[in-house]
One Martini backbone bead per residue (centre of mass of N, CA, C, O) as a GRO file, in nm:
protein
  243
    1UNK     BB    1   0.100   0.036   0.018
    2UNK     BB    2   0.083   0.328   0.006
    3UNK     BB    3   0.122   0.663   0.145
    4UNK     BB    4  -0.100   0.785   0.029
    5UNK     BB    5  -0.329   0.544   0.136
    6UNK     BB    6  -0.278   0.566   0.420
    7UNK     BB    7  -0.342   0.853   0.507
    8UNK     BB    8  -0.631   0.860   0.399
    9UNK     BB    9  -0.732   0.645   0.617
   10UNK     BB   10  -0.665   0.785   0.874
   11UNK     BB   11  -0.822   1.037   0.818
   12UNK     BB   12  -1.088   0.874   0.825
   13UNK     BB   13  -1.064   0.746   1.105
   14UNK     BB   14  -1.053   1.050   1.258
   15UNK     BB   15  -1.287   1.138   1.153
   16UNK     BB   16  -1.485   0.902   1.328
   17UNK     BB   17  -1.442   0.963   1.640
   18UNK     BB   18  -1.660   1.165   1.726
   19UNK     BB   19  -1.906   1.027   1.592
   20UNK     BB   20  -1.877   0.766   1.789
   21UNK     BB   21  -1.886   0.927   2.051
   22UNK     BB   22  -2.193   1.058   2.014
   23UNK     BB   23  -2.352   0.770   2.022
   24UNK     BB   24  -2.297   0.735   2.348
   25UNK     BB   25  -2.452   0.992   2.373
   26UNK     BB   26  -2.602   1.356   2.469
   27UNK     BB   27  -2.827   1.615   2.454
   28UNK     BB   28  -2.909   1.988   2.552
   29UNK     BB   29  -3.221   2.138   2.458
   30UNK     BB   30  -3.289   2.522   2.503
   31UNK     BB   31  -3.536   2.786   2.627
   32UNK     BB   32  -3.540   3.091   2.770
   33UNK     BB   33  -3.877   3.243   2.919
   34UNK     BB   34  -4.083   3.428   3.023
   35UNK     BB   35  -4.415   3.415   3.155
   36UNK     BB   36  -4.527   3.490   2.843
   37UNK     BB   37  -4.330   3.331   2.634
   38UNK     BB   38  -4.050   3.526   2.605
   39UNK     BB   39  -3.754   3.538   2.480
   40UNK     BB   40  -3.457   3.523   2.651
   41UNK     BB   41  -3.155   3.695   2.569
   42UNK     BB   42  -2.857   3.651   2.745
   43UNK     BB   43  -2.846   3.451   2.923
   44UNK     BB   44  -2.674   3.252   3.178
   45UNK     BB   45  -2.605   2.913   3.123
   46UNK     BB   46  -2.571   2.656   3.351
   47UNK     BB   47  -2.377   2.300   3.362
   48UNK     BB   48  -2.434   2.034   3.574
   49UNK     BB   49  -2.235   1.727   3.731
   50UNK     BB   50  -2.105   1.446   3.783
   51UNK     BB   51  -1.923   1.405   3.501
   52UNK     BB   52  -1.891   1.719   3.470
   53UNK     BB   53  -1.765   1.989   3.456
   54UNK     BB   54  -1.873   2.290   3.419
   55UNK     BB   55  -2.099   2.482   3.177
   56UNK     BB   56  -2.126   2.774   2.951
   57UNK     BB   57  -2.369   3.010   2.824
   58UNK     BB   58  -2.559   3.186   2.578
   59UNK     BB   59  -2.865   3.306   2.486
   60UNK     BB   60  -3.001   3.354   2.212
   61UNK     BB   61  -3.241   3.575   2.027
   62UNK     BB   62  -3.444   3.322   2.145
   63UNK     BB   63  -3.363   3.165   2.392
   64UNK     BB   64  -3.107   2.929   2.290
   65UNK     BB   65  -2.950   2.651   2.376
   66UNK     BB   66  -2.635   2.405   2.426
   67UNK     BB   67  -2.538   2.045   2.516
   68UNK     BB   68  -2.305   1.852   2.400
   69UNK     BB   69  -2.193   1.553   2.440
   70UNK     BB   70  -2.273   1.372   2.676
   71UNK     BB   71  -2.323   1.196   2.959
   72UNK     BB   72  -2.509   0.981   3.056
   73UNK     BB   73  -2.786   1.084   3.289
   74UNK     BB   74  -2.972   1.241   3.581
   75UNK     BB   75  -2.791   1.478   3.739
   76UNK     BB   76  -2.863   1.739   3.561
   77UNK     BB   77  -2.808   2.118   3.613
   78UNK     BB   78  -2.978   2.405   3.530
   79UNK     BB   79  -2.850   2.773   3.501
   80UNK     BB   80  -3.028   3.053   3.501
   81UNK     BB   81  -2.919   3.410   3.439
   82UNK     BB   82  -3.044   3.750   3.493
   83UNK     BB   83  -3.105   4.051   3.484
   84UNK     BB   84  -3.415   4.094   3.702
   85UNK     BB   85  -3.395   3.798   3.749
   86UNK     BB   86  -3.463   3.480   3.907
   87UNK     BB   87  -3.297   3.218   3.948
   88UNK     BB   88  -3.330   2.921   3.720
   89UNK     BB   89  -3.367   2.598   3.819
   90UNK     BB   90  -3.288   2.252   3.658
   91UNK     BB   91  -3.363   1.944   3.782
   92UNK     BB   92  -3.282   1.601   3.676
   93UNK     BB   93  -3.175   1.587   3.442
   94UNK     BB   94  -3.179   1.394   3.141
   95UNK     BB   95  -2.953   1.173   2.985
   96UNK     BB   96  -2.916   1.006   2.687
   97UNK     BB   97  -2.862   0.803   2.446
   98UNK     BB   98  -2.892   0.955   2.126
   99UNK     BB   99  -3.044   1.164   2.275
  100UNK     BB  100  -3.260   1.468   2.304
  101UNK     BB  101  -3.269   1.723   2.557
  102UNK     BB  102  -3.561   1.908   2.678
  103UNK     BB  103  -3.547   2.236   2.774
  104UNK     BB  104  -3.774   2.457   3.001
  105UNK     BB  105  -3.704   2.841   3.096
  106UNK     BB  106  -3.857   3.001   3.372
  107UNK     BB  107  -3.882   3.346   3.412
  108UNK     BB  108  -3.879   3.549   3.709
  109UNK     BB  109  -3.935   3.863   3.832
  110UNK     BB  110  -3.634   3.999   4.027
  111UNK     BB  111  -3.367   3.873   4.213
  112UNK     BB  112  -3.108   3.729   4.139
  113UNK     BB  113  -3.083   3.607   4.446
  114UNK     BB  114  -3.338   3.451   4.366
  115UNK     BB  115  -3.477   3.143   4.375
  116UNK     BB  116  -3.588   2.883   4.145
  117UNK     BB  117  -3.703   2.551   4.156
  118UNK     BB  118  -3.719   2.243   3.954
  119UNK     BB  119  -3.818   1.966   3.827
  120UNK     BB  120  -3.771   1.750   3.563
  121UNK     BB  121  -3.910   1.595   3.313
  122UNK     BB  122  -3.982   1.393   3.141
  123UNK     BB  123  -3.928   1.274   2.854
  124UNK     BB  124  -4.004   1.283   2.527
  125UNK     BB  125  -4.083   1.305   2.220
  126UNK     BB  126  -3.917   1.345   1.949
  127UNK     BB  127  -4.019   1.471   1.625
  128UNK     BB  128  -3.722   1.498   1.477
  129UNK     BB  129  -3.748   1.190   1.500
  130UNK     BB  130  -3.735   0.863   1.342
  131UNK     BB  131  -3.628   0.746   1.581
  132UNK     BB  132  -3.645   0.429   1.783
  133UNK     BB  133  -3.606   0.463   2.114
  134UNK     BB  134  -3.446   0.268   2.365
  135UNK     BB  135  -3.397   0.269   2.749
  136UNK     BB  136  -3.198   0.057   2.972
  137UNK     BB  137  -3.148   0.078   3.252
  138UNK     BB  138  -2.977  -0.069   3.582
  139UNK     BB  139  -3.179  -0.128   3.698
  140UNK     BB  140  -3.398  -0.265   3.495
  141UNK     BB  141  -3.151  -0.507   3.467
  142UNK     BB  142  -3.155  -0.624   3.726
  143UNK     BB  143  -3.507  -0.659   3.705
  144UNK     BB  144  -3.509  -0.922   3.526
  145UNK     BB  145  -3.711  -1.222   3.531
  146UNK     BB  146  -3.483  -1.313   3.355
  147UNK     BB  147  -3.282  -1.338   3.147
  148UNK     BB  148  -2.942  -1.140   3.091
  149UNK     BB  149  -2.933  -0.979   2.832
  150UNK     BB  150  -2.957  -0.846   2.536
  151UNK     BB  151  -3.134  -0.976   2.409
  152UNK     BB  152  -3.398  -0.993   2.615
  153UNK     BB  153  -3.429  -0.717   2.579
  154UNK     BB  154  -3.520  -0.738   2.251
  155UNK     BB  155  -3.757  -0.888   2.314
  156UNK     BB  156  -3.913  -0.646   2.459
  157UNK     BB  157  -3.952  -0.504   2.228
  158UNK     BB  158  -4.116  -0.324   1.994
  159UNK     BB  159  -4.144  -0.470   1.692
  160UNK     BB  160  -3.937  -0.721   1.766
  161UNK     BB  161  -3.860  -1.023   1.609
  162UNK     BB  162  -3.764  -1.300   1.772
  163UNK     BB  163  -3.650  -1.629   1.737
  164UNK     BB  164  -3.619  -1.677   2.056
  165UNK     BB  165  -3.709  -1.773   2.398
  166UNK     BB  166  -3.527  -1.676   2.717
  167UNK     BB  167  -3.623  -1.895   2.974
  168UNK     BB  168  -3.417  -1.898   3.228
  169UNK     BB  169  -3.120  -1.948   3.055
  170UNK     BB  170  -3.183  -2.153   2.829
  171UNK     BB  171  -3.044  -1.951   2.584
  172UNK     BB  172  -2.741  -1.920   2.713
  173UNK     BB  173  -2.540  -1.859   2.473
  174UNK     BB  174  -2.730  -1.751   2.229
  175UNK     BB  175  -2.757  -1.582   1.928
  176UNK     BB  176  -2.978  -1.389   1.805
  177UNK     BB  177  -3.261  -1.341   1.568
  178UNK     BB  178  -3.392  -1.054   1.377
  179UNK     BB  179  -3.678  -0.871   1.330
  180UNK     BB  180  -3.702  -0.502   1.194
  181UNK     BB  181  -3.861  -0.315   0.982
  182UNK     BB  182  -3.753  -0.552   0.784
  183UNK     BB  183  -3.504  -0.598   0.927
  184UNK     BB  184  -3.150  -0.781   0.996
  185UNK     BB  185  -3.009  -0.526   1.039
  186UNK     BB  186  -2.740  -0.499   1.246
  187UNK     BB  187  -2.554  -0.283   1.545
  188UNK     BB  188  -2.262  -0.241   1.754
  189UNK     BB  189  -2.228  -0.046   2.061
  190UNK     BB  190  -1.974   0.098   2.234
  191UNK     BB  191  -1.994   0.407   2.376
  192UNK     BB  192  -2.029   0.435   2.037
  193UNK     BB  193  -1.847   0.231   1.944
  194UNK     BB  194  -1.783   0.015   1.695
  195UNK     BB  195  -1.832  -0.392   1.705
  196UNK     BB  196  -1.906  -0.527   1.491
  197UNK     BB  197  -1.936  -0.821   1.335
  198UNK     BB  198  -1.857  -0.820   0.959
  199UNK     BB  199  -1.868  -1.096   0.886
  200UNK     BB  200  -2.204  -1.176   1.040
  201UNK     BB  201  -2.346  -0.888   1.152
  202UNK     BB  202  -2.265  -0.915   1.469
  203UNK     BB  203  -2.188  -0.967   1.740
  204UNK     BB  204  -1.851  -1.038   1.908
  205UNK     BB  205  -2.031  -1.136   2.163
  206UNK     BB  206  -2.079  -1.171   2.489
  207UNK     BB  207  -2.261  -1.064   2.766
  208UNK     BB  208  -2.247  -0.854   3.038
  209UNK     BB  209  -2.474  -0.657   3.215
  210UNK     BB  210  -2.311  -0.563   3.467
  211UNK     BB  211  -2.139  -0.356   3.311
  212UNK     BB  212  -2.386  -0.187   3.232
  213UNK     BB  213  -2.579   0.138   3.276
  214UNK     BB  214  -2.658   0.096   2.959
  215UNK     BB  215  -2.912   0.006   2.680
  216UNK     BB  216  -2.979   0.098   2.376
  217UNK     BB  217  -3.235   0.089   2.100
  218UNK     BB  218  -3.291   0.098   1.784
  219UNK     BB  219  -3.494   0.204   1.508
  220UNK     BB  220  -3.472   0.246   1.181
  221UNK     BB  221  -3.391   0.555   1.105
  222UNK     BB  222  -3.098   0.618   1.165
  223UNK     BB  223  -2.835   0.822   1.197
  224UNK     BB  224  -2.608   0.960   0.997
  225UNK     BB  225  -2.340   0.796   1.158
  226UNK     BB  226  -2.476   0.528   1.029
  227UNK     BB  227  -2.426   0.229   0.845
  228UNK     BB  228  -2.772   0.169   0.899
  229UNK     BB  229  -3.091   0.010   0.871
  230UNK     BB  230  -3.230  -0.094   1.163
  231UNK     BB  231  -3.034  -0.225   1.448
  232UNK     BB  232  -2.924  -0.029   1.715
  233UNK     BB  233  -2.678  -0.135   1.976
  234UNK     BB  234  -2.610   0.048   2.290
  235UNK     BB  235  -2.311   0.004   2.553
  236UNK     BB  236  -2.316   0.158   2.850
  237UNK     BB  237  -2.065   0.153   3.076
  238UNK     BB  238  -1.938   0.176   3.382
  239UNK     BB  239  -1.863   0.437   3.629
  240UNK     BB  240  -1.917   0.331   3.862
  241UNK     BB  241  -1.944   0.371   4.205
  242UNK     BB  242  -2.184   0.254   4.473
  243UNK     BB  243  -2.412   0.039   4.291
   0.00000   0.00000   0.00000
């Protein structure tokens, strides 16, 4: 292989980085509006959370804001500041990965010094988005009834028709084929990295899912970073902690 089709090859694998880890993550798309629902820019938003440093933005003349590429996770705050208005924390925002959480911060008149706190509503469907993604986090895998698995997972999706039915550990250690909104082509993704085997077109192993903080299950229209239109199943590995 010749100096320069080396070269072309490194750069386009350096440049599927950033796409490989963004499938992995999640962003939060937000708004900050005073009590009338009129857009406030200038505010100050900042956001903090438990695997980030703080990271803050200005709202533009919308009064839109934006945090991409996030750690998925449960306990993200957000905090709007602007002189003249109240300051407005929005606590418990969730992120997931591969999706968007949309963030609405209404601001009350009156002294900065003042705050008004909210706890964040669960995510809604995002009409945006073609793709239909289902999320299992850490506990809904402990409390699985059967055999704990990903396939076990994937027979529980709507939509999904697995080959086999996996009770009691009956088929553990056998890999599942299924079929999803007519296609049997699947995507396996650790972290937002694939690891699909491509001689087989399937997953490159077994797993053990207490490996894992959660695990996401997409189908359908995947989103433009996926070379498949299938189902794409990404594994997010555990960041520590004490449960």
């Amino acid at each position: 292989m010749s100096k320069k089709a080396i070269i072309a090859l490194m750069v386009i694998f350096l440049a599927a980085l950033p796409l490989a880890a963004q499938k992995g993550r999640g962003n939060i798309f937000g708004i900050v509006v005073d009590t009338e629902g009129n857009p406030l820019p200038g505010v100050t938003v900042t956001l903090t959370g438990l695997t980030v440093a703080p990271m803050t933005m200005v709202s533009n003349e919308e009064g839109r804001f934006r945090f991409l590429n996030l750690e998925p996770g449960e306990h993200y705050e957000v905090k709007a500041e602007l002189q003249g208005f109240k300051t407005a924390v929005v606590r418990n925002v969730i992120v997931n990965a591969g999706l968007n959480t949309d963030v609405k911060i209404v601001m009350e008149v009156g002294r900065l010094e003042e705050e008004v706190t909210v706890l964040a509503s669960a995510p809604v469907v995002q009409p945006k988005k073609v793709t239909v993604t289902s999320t299992v986090d850490m506990a809904q895998i402990q409390q699985l009834p059967t055999a704990r698995d990903p396939w076990v997972i994937l027979q529980l999706q709507p939509g999904i028709q697995v080959d086999r039915e996996n009770v009691g550990g009956s088929e553990s250690g056998q890999q599942s084929s299924w079929v999803a909104r007519g296609t049997t082509t699947q995507e396996w993704n650790m972290d937002g990295v694939n690891v699909t085997d491509y001689s087989s077109g399937s997953s490159p192993g077994y797993w053990d899912v207490d490996m894992f903080e959660e695990i996401s299950i997409s189908t359908g229209l995947i989103d433009v970073e996926s070379r498949y239109v299938g189902t794409s199943i990404n594994l997010v590995t555990r960041r520590g902690g004490n449960r």
